[in-house]
Structure formats: C-alpha cells, structure tokens
C-alpha positions as CSV (number, residue, x, y, z in Angstrom):
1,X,-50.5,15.7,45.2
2,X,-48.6,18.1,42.9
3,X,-51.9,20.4,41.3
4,X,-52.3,23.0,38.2
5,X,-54.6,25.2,38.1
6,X,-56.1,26.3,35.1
7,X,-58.6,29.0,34.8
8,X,-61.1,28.6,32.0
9,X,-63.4,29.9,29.7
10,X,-65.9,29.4,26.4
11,X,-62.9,30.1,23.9
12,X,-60.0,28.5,22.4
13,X,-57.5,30.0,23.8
14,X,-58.3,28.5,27.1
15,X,-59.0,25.2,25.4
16,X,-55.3,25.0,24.4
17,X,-54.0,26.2,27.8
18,X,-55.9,23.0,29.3
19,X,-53.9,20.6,26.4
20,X,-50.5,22.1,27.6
21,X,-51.9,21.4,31.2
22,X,-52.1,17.8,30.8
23,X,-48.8,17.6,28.7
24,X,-46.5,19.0,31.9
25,X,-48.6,16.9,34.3
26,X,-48.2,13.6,32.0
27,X,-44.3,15.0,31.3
28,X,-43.5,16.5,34.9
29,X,-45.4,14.7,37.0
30,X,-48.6,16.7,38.2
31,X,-51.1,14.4,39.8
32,X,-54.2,17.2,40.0
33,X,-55.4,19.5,37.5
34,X,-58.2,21.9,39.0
35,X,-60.2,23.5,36.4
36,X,-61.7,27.0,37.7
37,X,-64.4,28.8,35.8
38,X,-66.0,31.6,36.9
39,X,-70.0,31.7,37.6
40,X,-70.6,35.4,35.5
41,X,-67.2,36.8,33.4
42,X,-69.5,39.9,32.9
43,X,-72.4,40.7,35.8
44,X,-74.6,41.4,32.3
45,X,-74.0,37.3,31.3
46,X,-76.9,37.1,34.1
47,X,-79.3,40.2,33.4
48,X,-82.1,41.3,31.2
49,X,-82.9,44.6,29.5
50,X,-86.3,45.8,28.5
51,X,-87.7,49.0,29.1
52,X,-85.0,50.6,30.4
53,X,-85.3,48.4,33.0
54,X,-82.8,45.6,34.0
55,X,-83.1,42.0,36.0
56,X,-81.5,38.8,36.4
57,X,-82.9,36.4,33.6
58,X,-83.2,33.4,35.2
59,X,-83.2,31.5,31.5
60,X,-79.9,33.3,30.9
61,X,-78.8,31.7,34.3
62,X,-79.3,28.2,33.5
63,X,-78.2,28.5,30.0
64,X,-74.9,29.8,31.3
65,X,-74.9,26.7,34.0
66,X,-75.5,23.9,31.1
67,X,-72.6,25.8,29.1
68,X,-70.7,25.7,31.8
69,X,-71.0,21.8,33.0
70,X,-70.7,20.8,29.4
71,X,-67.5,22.7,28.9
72,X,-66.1,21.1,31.9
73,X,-67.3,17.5,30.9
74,X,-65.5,18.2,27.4
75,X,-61.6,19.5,28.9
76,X,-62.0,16.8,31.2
77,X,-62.2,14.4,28.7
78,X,-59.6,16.3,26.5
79,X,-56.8,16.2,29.8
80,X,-57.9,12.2,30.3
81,X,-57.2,11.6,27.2
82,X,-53.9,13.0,27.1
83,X,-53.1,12.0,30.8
84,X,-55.2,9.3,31.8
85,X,-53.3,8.9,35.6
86,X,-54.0,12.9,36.0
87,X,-57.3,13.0,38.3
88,X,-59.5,16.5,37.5
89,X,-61.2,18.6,39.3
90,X,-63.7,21.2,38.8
91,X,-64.2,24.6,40.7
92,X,-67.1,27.1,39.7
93,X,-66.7,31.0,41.3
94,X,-69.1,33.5,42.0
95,X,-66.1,36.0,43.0
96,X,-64.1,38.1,40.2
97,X,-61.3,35.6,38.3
98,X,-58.0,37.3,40.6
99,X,-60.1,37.0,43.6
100,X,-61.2,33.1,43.0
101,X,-57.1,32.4,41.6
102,X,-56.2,33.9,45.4
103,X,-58.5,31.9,47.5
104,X,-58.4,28.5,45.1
105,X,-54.3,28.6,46.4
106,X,-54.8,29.6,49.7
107,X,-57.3,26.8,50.3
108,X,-55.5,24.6,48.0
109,X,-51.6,24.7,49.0
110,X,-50.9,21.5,46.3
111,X,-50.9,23.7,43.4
112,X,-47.9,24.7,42.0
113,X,-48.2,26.5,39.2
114,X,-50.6,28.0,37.5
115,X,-51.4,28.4,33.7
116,X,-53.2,30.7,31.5
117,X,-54.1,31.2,27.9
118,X,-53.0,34.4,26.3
119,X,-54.5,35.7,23.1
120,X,-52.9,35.7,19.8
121,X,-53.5,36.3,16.2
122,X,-54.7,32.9,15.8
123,X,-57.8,33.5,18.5
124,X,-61.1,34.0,16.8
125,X,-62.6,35.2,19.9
126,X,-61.1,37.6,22.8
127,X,-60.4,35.3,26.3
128,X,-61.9,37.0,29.4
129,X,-58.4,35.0,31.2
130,X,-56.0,36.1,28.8
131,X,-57.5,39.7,29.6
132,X,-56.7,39.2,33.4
133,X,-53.2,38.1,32.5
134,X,-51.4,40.9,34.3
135,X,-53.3,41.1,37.1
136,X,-53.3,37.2,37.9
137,X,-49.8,36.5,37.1
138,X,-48.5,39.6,39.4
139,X,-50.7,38.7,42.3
140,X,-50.1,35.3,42.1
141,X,-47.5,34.0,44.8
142,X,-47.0,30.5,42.7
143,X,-45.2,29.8,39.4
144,X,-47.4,30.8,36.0
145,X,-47.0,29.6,32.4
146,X,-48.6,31.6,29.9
147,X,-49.0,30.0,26.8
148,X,-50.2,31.2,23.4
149,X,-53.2,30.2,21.5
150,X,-50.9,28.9,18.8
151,X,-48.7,27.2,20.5
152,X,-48.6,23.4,20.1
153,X,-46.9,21.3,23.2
154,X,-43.6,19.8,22.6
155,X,-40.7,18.8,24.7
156,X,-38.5,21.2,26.5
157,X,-34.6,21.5,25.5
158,X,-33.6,24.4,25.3
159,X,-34.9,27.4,27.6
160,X,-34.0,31.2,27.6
161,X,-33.4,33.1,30.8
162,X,-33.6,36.5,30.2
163,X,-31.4,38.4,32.8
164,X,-29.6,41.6,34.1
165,X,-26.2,41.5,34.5
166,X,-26.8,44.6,37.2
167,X,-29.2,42.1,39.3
168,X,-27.7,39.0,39.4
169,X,-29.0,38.4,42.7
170,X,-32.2,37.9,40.9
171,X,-31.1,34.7,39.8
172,X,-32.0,33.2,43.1
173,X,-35.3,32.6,42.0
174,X,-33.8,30.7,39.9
175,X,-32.3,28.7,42.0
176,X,-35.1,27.9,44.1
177,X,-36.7,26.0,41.3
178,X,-33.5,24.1,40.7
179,X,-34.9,20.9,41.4
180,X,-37.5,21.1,38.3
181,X,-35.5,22.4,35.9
182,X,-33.1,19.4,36.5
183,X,-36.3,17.1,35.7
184,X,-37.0,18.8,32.5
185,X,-33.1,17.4,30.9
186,X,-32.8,20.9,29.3
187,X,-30.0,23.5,28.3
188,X,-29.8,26.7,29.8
189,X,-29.1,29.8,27.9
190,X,-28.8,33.1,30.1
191,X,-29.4,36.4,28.0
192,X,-28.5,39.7,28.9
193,X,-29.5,43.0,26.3
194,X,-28.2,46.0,26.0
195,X,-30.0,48.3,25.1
196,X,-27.2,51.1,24.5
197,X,-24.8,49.9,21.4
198,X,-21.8,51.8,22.4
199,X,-21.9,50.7,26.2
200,X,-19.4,48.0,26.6
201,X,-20.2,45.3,29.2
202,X,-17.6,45.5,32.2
203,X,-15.1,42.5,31.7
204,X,-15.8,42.0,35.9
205,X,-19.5,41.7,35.6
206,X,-19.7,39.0,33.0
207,X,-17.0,37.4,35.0
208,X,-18.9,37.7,37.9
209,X,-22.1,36.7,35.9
210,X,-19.9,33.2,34.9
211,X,-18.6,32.5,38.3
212,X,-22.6,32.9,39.8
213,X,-24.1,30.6,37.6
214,X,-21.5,27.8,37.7
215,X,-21.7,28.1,41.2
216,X,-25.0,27.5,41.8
217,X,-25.9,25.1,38.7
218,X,-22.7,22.9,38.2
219,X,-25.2,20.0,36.7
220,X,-26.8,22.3,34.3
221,X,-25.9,22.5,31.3
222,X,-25.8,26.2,30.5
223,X,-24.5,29.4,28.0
224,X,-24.6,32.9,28.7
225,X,-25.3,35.3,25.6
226,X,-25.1,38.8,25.0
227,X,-26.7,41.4,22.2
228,X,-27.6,44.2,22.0
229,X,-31.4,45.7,21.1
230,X,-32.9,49.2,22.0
231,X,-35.9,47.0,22.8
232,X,-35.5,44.6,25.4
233,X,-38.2,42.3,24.5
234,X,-37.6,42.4,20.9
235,X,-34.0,41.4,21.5
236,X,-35.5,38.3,23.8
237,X,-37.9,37.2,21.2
238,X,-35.6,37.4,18.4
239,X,-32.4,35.6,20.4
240,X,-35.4,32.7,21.8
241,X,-36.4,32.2,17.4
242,X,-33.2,32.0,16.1
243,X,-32.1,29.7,18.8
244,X,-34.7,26.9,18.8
245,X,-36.1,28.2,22.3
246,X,-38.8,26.0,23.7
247,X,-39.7,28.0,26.7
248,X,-38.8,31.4,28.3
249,X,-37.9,31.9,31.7
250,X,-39.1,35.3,32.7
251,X,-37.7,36.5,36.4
252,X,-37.9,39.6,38.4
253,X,-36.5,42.7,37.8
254,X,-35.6,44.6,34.6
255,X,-35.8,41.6,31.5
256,X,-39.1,40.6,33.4
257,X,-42.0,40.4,31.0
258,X,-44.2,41.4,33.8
259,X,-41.9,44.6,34.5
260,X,-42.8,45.3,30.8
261,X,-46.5,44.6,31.1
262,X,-47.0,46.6,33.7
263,X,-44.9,49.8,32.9
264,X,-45.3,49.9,29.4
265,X,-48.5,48.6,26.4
266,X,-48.8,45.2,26.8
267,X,-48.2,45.3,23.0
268,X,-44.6,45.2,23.8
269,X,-44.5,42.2,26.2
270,X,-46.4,38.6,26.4
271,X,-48.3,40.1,23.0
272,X,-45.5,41.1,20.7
273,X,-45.9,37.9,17.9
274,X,-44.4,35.1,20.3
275,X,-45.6,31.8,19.9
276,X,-43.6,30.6,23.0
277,X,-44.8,30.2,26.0
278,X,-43.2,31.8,29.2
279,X,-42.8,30.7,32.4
280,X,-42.9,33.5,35.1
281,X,-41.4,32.2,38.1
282,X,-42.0,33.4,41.9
C-alpha cells in the first residue's frame, strides 16, 4: 500500500499540504495517507502560570485533544473528498515532530514520500511544520515535497532539475526514481547555473552532460539549459517562471535547495517568493 505522510497542524499552510496530498495519491496512485500531529508543538500548549508557579492545566489538555480530533475529522473529510479510494489514517505523538517523522517510517516502511507545508506570504499564521522544514527534510531517508501555502495543485508537465555539471554522478538519484517520473507523462528540463559570467562551460562536459542523460533516460523527454546568475537559487526560480515549471526537482549536491538551506539564510532557498513546490529526492 503506497503511504504519504503528512505532518499537520492548526494552520493553513498545513491544510493545503493535506489538499496536494490527496491530488498525487488520486493522480499517482497512493493508497494511504497517514496524518501525524503532534500531542504538544510547544511543552507550554500544556502548562499553567500563576504565581510564578507553573503546572500542567489539565483544561488546556483536553482543549488541545478536542482541537486536535476535530482537525483530523475535518482533513479527513477534505482528502475523501478529493480521493474517495485513498484510505486515512491518523497518528498523534508525544515525541518532538523529527523524532515522530523517524519512527512513523521506520515502523511504517509503505510510505514513500513525505510532504510538508512551507510558509509564504500568503500564511496568516506561522506553521510549527514549516518551521521544522530543514530538519525533517535532511533527516528524512524518503522522498519530501514541500509545497507552498499558495500553491494550488495542478497537473505536472513540465519539471526543472536543477544540476551541476561538475557532479553529474549526482544524477543517479535521479535515476532511481525513474520509474515515477515516467508515470507523471512529463518533460524534463536539466539546468545548470553559473554563477561566474566570464567562465565558459567546457565543450566536453556539456557533451558529457548530453551523453549521461540520454543514456540513462532514452524515454524521457528531456532539454538541458544553461544561464548564468551570481545566485544560484535566483537563477532556478527565475528559469522554473519563465518556463511554465510545475515542479522542481531538487537533488544532492551544490544546486540542492537543502545545500542552500543549510549553509546559508533560508531566505535564499525554499523561502525566496516561489510558489512551486519542490520535490527533494533521496
């Protein structure tokens, strides 16, 4: 039973990641959609202060609980409405939101990909999962689509892969998710930046680039593109919008998104004014 997991809160920003849940599982056959909310996003959801003095407030506790069920009961509706064949499940954690992630896929090896609502300028109110972005979507040894809060589902055609014609091993990971992209019906486009204007690209390594990809995905339809951007990500996001990208590709390496997020402000990666989503393979 092919499984997403999506992690969940009281916003909607989350809300949205569950609608473009059920679209891939009704589009890309997913039979399972696990819904995972964590007991306390903050250890002060649970307490009382008076006095200086601080304790668990046990009507704060069962507030929290009735939230809880009822936001469950109303994204379970939501994903049956859009997929009714799509069975849902619901999982509630006492253990921090990477911690629960890690022991939901150990315990559940049918899921295959996770995804997770990132903030935007549309969200009226912060996401305690789109906060944990980095941290989930490094540690996590399956396949994670991050979607925006503004983004609105639609089919996939054309996809951006984002990659370094110094490491085109790295393309491998590619590779091992052949099988999908091949469902999706979709055109390719491989993008390498560079980032220093006056550096020509070596005629052998875009012939080598060429020669890799057509060896490996002969029933693709695929492009290769190059530009040129001091800023990597801001040469990704503005080849993806003037090419009618419907989803980025993000793999390892030096174009990853997470190699951004994790060296630099996340201002210049996921965050940086893209209503896409990305897809950050394993």
């Amino acid at each position: 039973m092919r499984t997403i997991l999506v992690p969940i809160d009281f916003t909607s920003t989350t809300e949205n990641a569950v609608k473009v849940a059920a679209e891939w599982a009704k589009h890309y056959e997913y039979q399972n959609i696990i819904l995972l909310k964590i007991a306390g996003e903050s250890e002060f959801d649970y307490l009382h202060i008076a006095e200086g003095h601080s304790f668990v407030n046990e009507e704060n506790v069962n507030n929290l609980l009735k939230r809880t069920d009822l936001l469950f009961d109303q994204l379970s509706k939501m994903i049956t409405e859009i997929a009714p064949e799509v069975k849902v499940s619901r999982l509630l954690s006492d253990w921090a939101l990477t911690r629960s992630i890690n022991e939901v896929l150990k315990n559940q090896p049918s899921i295959e990909m996770i995804v997770l609502g990132s903030d935007d300028s549309t969200s009226s109110n912060e996401s305690f999962v789109s906060d944990n972005i980095i941290s989930i979507a490094r540690t996590s040894p399956v396949k994670t689509l991050i979607v925006p809060n503004s983004y609105q589902y639609n089919s996939i055609n054309n996809i951006v892969i984002p990659c370094d014609i110094n490491g085109i091993k790295k393309l491998e990971r590619l590779f091992h998710h052949k099988s999908m992209i091949q469902k999706l019906d979709v055109h390719l486009s491989f993008l390498n930046i560079n980032t220093k204007e006056k550096n020509e690209i070596n005629s052998d390594k875009k012939k080598e680039l060429e020669d890799y990809i057509q060896q490996h995905l002969t029933e693709i339809p695929s492009s290769i593109h190059y530009s040129y951007d001091e800023n990597v990500i801001n040469g990704i996001l503005s080849f993806a919008t003037s090419n009618n990208t419907d989803l980025i590709i993000a793999l390892p390496g030096r174009h990853s998104f997470l190699y951004y997020m994790a060296s630099r402000s996340i201002s210049e990666g996921l965050y940086q004014n893209t209503n896409l989503p990305v897809l950050i393979l394993k």
